[in-house]
VMD Tcl script that draws the C-alpha trace (Angstrom):
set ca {
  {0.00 0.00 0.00}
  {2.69 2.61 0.86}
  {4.46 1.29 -2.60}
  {1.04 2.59 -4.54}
  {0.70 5.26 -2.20}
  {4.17 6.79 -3.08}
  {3.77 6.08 -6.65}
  {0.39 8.12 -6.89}
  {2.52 11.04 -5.31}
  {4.91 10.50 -7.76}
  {2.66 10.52 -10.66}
  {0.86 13.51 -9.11}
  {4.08 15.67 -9.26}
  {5.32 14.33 -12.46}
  {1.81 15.47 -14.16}
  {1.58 18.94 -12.28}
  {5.19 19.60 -13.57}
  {4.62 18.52 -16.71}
  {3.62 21.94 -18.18}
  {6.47 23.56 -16.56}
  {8.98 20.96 -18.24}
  {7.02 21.27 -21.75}
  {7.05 25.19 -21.60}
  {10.65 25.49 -20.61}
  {12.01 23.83 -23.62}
  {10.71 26.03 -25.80}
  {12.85 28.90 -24.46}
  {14.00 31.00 -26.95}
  {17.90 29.21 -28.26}
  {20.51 31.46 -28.76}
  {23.42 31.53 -31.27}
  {27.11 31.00 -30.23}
  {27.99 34.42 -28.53}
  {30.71 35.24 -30.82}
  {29.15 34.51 -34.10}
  {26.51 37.35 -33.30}
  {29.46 39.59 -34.68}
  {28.90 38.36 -38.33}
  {25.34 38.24 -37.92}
  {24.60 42.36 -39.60}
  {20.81 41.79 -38.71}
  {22.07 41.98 -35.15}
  {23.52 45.49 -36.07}
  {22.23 49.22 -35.26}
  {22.70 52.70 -36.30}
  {21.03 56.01 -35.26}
  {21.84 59.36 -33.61}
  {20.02 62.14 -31.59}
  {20.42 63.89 -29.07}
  {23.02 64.61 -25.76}
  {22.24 66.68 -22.65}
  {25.17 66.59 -20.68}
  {25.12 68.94 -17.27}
  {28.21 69.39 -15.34}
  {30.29 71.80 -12.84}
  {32.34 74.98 -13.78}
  {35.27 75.86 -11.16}
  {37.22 78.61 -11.49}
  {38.20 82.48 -10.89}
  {35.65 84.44 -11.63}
  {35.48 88.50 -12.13}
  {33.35 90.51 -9.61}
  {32.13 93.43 -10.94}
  {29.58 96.22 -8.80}
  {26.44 97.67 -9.67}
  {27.80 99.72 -12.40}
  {29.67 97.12 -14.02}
  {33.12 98.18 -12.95}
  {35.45 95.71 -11.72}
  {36.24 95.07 -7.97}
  {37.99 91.65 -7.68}
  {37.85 88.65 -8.40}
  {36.85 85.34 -6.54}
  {36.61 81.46 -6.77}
  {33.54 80.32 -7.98}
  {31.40 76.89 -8.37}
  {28.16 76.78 -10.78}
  {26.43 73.89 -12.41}
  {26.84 73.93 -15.93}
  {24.40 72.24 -18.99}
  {24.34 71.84 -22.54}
  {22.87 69.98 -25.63}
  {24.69 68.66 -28.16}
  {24.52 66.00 -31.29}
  {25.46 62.12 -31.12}
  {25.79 59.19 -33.58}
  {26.47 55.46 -33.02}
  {26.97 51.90 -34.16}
  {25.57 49.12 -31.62}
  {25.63 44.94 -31.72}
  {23.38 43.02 -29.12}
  {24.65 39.68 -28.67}
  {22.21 37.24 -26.93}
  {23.59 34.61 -24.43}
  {20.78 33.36 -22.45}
  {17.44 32.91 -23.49}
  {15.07 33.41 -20.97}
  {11.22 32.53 -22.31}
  {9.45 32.53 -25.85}
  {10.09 35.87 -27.11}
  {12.72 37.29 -24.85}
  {16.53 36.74 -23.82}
  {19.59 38.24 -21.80}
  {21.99 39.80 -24.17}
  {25.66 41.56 -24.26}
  {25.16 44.69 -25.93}
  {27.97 47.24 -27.42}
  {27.93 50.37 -28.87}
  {30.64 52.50 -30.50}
  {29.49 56.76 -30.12}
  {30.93 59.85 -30.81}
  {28.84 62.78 -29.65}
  {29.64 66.88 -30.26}
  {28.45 69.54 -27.54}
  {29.59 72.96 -26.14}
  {30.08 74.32 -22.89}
  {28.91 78.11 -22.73}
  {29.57 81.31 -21.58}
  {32.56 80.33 -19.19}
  {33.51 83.25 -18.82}
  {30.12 84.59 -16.78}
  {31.08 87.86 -14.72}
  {29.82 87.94 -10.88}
  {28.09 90.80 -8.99}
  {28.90 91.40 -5.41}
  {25.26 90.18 -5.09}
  {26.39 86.60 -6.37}
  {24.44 87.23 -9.54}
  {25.74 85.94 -12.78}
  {25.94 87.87 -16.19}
  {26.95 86.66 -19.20}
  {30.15 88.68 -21.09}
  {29.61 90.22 -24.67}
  {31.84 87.75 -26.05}
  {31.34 84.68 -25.16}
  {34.12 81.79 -23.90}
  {33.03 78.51 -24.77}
  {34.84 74.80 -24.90}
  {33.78 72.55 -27.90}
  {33.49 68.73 -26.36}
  {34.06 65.84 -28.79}
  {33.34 62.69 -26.76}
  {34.31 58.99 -28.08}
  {33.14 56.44 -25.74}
  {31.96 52.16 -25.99}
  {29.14 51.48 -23.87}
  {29.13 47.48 -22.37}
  {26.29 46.59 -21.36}
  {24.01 44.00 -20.40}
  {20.12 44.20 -21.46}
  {17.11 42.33 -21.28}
  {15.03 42.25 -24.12}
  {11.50 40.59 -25.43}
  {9.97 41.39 -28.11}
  {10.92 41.85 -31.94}
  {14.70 42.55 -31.95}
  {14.89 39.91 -28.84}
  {14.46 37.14 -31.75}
  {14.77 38.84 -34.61}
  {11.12 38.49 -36.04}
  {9.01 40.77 -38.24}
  {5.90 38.92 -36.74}
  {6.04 40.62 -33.33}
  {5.01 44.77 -34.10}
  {6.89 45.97 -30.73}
  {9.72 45.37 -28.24}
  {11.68 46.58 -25.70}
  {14.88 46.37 -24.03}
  {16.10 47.26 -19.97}
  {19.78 47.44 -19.64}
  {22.66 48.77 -17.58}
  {26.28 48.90 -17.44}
  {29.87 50.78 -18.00}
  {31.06 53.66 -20.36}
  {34.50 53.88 -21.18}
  {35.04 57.31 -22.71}
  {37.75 59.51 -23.57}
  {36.52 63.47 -24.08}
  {38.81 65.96 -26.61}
  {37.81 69.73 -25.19}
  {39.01 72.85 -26.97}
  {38.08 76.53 -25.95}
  {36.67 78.25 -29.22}
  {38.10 81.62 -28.21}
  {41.70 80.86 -27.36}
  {44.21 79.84 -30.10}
  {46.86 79.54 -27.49}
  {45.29 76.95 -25.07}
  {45.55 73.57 -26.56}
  {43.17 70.84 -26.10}
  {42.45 69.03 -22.67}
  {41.73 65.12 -22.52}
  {39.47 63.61 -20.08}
  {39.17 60.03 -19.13}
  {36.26 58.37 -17.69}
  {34.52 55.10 -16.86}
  {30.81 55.75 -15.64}
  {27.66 53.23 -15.17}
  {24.90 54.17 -16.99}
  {20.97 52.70 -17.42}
  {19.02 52.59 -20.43}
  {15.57 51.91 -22.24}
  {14.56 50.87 -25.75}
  {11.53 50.80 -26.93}
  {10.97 49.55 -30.82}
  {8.91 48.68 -33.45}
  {8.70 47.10 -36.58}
  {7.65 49.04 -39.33}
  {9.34 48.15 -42.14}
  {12.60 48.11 -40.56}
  {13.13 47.78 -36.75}
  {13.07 51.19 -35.65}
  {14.01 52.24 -31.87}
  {13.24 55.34 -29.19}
  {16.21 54.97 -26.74}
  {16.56 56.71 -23.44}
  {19.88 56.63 -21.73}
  {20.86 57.95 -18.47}
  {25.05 58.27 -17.34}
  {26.34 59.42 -13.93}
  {29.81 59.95 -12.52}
  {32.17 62.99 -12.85}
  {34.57 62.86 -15.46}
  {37.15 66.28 -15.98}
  {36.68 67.40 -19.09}
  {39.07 70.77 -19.25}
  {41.28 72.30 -17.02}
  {43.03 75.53 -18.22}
  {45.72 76.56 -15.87}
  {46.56 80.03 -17.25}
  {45.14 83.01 -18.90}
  {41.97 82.10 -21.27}
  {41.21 85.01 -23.02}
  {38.60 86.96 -22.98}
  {37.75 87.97 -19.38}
  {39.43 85.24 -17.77}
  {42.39 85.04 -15.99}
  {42.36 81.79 -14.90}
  {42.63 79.12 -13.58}
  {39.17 77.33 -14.38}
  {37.98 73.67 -14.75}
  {34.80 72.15 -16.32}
  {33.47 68.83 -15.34}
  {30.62 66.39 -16.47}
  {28.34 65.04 -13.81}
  {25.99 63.24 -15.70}
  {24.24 62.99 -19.53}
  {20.90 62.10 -20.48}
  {21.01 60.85 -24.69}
  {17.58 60.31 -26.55}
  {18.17 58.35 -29.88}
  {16.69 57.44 -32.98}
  {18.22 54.09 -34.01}
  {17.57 51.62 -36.76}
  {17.98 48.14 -37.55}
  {19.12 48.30 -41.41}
  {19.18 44.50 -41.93}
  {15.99 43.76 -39.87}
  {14.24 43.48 -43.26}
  {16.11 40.09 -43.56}
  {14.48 38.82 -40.60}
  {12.75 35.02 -41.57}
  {9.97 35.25 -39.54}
  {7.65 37.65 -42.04}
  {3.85 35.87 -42.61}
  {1.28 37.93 -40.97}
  {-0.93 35.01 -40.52}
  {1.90 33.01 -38.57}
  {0.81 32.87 -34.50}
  {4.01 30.86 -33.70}
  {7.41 30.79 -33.28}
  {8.95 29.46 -36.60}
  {11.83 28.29 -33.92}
  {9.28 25.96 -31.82}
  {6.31 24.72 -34.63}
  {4.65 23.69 -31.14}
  {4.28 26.95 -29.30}
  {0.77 29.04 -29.38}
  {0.85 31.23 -26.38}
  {2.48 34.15 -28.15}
}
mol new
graphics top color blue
foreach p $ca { graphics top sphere $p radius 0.5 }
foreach p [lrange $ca 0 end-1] q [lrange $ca 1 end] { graphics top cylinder $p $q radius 0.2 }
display resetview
């Protein structure tokens, strides 16, 4: 009796897991790692926009109510800007985690453009700042590799023209080096700043077409971007420094091969992958 007994319990476990069992082995099955890198529908390209804030530090002139100067003084004042970027990416899926979605190593080559402002503000003895008539400014090129590692579901998750939307979560590192030049000073040459800051992003992308994608990415960590340690002309004696706190980027990318992507009959409700699976 406890022989049958044990065997119903048996049976009873087999046959509740059973589902479990027959769902997981239709997880999505990913490619070698490395042979993602020949694979151009993995590929991206797009561009948009940078909005980098950041810190000036420096000596500052302080003029008085009439605009004559009376000294000068050290000075600290947050700093932001907008600027242009453009970039290459490759996701490279390692893990796939259900149907339609998977864990993937993502990489990114981008080069964005922006310029720092006025740095050569004037201060009242109120503590009021007023921009000069001719205007300092440092020109920022930036050339940095995101690593990463998203999750995504969705279209671009398994390459298929079936599935209208998808989206991707992600975080990771961004090793960057940052060329700065002052636009007003032929004698100051350029400054280079190194950095290596986490950052977070979101995709969100459809198929229309082509795999197109909104992405939002946000970086933190300060990275010195130019220190000028004599005279920068005009209106500024020097010394001053201008650091990057954080960036928000808001792209446009695309997906140029995703019109190669197999999966392309409107009427087809499954995975071409798993001929069994109807859930999606």
């Amino acid at each position: 009796m406890n022989f049958i007994r044990k065997a119903r319990v048996i049976l009873a476990i087999v046959f509740a897991l059973s589902p479990v069992f027959g769902f997981a082995q239709y997880v999505y099955q990913v490619d070698p790692l490395l042979s993602n890198f020949s694979n151009a529908q993995r590929y991206d390209f797009g561009g948009g926009l940078v909005l980098p804030g950041g810190q000036f530090t420096g000596v500052v002139h302080v003029n008085d109510a009439f605009g004559n100067r009376v000294g000068d003084s050290t000075a600290k004042r947050k700093l932001s800007t907008m600027g242009y970027g453009a970039q290459i990416g490759l996701n490279l899926p390692f893990k796939g985690t259900g149907h339609i979605s998977c864990w993937a190593l993502t990489l990114a080559l981008e080069v964005n453009l922006y310029t720092w402002q006025n740095l050569n503000q004037t201060m009242n003895t109120d503590g009021v700042y007023k921009n000069y008539a001719t205007s300092l400014n440092a020109n920022t090129m930036q050339y940095s590799l995101p690593i990463g590692i998203d999750w995504k579901v969705g279209n671009d998750a398994i390459l298929s023209k079936r599935l209208n939307f998808g989206t991707s979560f992600g975080v990771g590192v961004i090793p960057q080096l940052n060329v700065s030049e002052l636009s007003s000073n032929s004698t100051f040459g350029n400054s280079y700043g190194w950095g290596f800051n986490p950052y977070a992003k979101f995709d969100w992308s459809i198929f229309a077409g082509l795999c197109w994608k909104l992405r939002f990415m946000y970086s933190l960590g300060k990275v010195n971007i130019l220190d000028v340690n004599g005279k920068a002309t005009p209106l500024n004696d020097g010394p001053l420094s201008v650091s990057a706190n954080n960036a928000i980027s808001i792209s446009l990318i695309v997906m140029p091969f995703s019109g190669r992507w197999s999966e392309s009959d409107w009427y087809n409700t499954y995975d071409t992958y798993n001929v069994h699976d109807r859930f999606n």
